[in-house]
KOLFIZA-13784 format. One record per residue (C-alpha): residue number from 1; x, y, z. Coordinates in Angstrom, 3 decimals, decimal comma. Last residue first. Example, Ala and Ser with C-alpha at 12.3 -4.5 7.8 and 13.67 -1.06 7.14 Angstrom:
2
[node 2; [13,670; -1,060; 7,140]];
[node 1; [12,300; -4,500; 7,800]];
***
This chain:
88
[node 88; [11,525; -104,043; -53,080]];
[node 87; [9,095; -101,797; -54,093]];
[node 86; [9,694; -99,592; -56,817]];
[node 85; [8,786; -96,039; -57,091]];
[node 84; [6,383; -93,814; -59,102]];
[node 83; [3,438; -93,968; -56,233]];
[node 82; [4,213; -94,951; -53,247]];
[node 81; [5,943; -98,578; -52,482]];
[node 80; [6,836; -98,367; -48,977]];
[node 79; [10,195; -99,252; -49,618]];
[node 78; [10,794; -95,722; -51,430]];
[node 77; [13,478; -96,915; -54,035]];
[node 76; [16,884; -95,674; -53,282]];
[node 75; [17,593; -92,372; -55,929]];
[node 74; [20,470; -93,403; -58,293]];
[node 73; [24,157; -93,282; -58,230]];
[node 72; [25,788; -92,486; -62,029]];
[node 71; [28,728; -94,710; -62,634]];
[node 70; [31,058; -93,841; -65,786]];
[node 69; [31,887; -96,985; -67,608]];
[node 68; [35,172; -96,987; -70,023]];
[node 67; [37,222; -100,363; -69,722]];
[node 66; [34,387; -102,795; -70,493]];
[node 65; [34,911; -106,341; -69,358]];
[node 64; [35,647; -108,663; -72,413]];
[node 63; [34,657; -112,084; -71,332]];
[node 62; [35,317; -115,803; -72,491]];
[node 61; [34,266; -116,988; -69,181]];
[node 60; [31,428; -116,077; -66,799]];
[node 59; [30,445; -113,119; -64,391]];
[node 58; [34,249; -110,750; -65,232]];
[node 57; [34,256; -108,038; -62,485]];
[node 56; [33,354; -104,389; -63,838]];
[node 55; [35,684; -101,813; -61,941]];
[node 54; [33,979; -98,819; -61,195]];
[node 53; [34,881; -95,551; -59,594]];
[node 52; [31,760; -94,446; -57,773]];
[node 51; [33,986; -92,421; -55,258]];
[node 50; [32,794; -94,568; -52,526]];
[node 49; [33,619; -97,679; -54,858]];
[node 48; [31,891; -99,667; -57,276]];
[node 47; [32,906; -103,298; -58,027]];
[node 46; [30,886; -104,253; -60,813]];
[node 45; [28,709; -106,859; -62,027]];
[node 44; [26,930; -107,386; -65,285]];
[node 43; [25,489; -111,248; -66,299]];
[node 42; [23,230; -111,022; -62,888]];
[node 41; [20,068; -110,736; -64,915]];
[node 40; [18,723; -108,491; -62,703]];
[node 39; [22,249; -106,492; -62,901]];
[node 38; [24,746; -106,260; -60,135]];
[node 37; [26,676; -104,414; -57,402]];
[node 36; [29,366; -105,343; -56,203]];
[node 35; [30,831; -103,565; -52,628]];
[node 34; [34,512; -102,316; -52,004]];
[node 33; [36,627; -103,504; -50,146]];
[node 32; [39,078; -103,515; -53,441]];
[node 31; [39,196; -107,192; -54,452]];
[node 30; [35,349; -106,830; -54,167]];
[node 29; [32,662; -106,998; -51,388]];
[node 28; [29,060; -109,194; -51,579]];
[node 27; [26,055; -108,654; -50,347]];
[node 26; [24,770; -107,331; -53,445]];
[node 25; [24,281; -103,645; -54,936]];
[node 24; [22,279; -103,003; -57,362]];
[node 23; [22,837; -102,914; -61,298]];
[node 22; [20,940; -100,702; -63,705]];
[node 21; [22,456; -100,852; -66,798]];
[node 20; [23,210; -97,934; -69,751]];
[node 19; [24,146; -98,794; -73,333]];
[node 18; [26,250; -97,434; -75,955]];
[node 17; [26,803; -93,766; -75,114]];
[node 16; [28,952; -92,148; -77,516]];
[node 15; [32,694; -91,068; -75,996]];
[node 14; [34,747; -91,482; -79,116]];
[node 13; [36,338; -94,723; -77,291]];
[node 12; [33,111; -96,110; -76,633]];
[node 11; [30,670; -95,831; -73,864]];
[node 10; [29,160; -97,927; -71,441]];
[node 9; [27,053; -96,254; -68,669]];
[node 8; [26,559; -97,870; -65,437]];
[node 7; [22,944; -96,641; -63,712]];
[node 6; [24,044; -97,016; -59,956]];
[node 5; [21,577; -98,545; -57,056]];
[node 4; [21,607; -99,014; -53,132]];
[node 3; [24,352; -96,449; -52,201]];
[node 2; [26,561; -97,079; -49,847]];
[node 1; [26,045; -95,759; -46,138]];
***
């Protein structure tokens, strides 16, 4: 089973952490087979496969997609909604 969630972290050539995303994954597969995974927002998607490589997929024109993001699977959310989680 794929994970649910990944934390993509963008970083520069010098390897300094410029931002970090939560994206989830859709219903939807890339190029690769593998699935996308997006942010709330929907602006940042990504391809991200079972090796959490990640390939970030252009949302709108005029973009630069990121070449260096490392992809960091997180914890699903407990559906149930206990305490410290997020419901879905």
């Amino acid at each position: 089973m794929s994970t649910l969630r990944y934390e993509l972290v963008f970083a520069d050539g010098a390897g300094a952490t410029l931002d970090v995303v939560v994206v989830e994954r859709t219903l939807f597969k890339g190029s690769g087979g593998h699935p996308v995974y997006e942010d709330a927002s929907g602006i940042i998607r990504a391809e991200i496969s079972d090796r959490d490589e990640v390939r970030i997929l252009a949302s709108g024109g005029h973009q630069d997609p990121a070449q260096r993001v490392l992809a960091r699977p997180l914890p699903d959310a407990d559906p149930t909604g206990a305490a410290g989680t997020t419901a879905f």
